[in-house]
N, C-alpha and C positions, 0 to 999 in steps of 0.2 A: 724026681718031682720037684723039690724044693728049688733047682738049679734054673728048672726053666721059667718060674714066676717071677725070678728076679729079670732075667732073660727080657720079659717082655715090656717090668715095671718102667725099664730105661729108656725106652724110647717114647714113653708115656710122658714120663719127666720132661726130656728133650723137647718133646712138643709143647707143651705148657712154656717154657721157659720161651719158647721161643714166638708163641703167640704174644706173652706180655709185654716182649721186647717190642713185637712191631705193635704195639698199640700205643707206649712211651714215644716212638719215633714214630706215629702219627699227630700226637697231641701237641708237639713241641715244635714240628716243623712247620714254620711260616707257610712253605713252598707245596708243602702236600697240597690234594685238591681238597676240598671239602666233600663232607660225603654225601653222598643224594640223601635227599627227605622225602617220602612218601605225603606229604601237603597235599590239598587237593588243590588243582588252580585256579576254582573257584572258593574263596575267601569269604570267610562269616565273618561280618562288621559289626552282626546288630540291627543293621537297618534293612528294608526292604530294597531289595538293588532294582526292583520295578519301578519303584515310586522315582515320580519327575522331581529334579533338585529346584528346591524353590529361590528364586533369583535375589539377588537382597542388594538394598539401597543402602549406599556408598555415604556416608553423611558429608553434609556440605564443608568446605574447605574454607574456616572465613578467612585465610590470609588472600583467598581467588577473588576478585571482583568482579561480579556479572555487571554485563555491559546493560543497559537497559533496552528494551524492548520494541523496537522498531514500529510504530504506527504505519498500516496499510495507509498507504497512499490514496487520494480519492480519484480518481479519473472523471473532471467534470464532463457533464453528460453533453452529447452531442447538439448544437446548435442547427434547429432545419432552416434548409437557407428558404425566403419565402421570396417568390417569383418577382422579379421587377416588373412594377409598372410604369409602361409607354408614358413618357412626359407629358404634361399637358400640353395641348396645343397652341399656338402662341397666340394672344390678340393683337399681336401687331401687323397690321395693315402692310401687303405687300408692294411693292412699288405698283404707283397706278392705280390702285383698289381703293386710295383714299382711305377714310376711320375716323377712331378716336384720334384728337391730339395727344391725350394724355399716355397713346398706351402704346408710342414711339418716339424717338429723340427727335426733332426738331428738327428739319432740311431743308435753309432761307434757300428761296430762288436766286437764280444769277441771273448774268446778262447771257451764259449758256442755256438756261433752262427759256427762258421767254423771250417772245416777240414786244417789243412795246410800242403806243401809236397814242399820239396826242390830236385831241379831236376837238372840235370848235361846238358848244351849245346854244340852242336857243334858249335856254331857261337851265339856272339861273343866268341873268346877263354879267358879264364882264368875269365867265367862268371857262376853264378847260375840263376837258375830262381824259386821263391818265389810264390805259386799258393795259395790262399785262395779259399772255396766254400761255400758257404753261404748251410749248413746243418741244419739248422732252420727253424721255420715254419712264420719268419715275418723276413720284408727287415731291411737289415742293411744297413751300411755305411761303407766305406775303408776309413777312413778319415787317410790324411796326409801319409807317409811313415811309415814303422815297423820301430824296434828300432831293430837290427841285433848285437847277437854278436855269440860266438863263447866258446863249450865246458866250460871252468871254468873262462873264464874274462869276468871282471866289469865294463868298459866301450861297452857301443854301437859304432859300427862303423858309420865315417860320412856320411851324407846326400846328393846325389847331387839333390842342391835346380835347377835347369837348368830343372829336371824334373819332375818338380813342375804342374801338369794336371789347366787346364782352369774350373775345375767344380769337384766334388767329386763322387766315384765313387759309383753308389745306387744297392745293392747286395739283390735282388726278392729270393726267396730260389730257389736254386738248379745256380744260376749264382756263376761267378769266378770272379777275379780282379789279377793282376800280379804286381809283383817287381823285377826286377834285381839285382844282389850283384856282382859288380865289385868287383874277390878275392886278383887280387894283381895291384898294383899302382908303380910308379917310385919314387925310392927314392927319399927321399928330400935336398939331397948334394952328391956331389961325396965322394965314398967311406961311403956311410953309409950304415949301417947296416938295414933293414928293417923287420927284427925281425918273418921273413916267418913261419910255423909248419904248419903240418898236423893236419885236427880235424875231429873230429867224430858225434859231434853234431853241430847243428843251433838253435840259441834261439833267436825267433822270438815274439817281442810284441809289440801286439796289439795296447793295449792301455797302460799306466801307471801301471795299476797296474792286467791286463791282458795279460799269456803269454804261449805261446807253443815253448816245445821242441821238436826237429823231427831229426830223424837220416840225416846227411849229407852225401851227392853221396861218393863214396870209393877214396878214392885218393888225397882228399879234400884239397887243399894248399891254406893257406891265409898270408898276412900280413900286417903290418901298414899302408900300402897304399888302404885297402880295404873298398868300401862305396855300397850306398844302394838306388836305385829310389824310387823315390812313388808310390804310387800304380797307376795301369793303364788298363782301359776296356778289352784292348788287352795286348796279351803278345807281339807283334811286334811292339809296342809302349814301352815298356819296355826294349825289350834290344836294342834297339838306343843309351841307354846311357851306 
């Protein structure tokens, strides 16, 4: 009896000795694994793992410079276009239709626009009468007095400015305008000479550098003393002077 308790003590021994060895040659080896941990894999923190994390504001960086704030731009508001009105109509007189003077430029007659004829009066005596007719197909103008002379001289006979008209006379086609030619005047001293002849023609112009010649009535006597109205709507307006 006593032989087999010894028997069995040894291999009791054996085992101990050789558990404690490999627990020293776990504790020391780098290389061993680690040993499992029974942990659960969900972890207590303390806090409620439901609850939303709440966000948190970063404090401002003063070395950062916010750039400043851009102002909305205004977009000014749409302009309505408002309808154009049709120009007024013009008061200017179309060719022919005659009008205002005032309310078109001025268009002296020529020796193209009129007919002219120098005619012999009974009253007053020792007078012509100067007839323009507007033979064109757009209004002209009688502006100012003709420039009157006589066969082959180079000056014009004078003007009497006394019948000088309040308005110009505006010649529509197929209208006339008149001038008188006082042919002879009172000498200018006694015993002067006044330089009288008979002439054959009348050269009548217009303008400057516009001009008609037209045969003079038969009989025809003028002299230094002879001058010229302006022109005038009526021919009884005309020989007044």
């Amino acid at each position: 009896m006593r032989l087999s308790v010894r028997t069995l003590a040894l291999p009791a021994a054996a085992l101990a000795a050789a558990l404690s060895l490999t627990a020293c040659q776990s504790s020391s080896d780098p290389d061993a694994a680690p040993a499992p941990t029974s942990a659960s894999p969900r972890q207590t923190t303390g806090t409620d793992p439901t609850a939303e994390a709440t966000p948190t504001t970063a404090a401002p960086d003063p070395t950062r410079t916010t750039a400043p704030a851009t102002a909305p731009t205004k977009t000014p508001p749409k302009k309505t276009a408002r309808p154009t009105q049709a120009p007024a109509p013009s008061s200017t007189p179309a060719d022919g239709a005659g009008g205002d003077d005032d309310a078109r430029p001025l268009r002296p007659c020529t020796a193209q626009d009129v007919k002219v004829v120098a005619s012999k009066v009974s009253r007053p005596v020792n007078h012509l009468a100067l007839t323009i007719t507007n033979t064109g197909g757009r209004t002209c103008d009688a502006l100012g007095a003709p420039l009157v002379g006589f066969d082959h001289s180079q000056a014009p006979i004078r003007i009497m400015e006394k019948s000088k008209p309040q308005a110009v006379v505006t010649l529509a086609p197929g209208e006339s305008a008149y001038a008188s030619v006082l042919l002879t005047g009172e000498p200018g001293g006694p015993g002067e000479d006044t330089h009288g002849m008979t002439v054959r023609t009348v050269k009548v112009n217009l303008t400057a550098d516009s001009m008609k010649t037209v045969p003079a009535p038969e009989g025809t006597f003028v002299d230094d003393g002879a001058a010229v109205s302006y022109w005038q709507r009526e021919l009884e307006d005309a020989l007044q002077f």
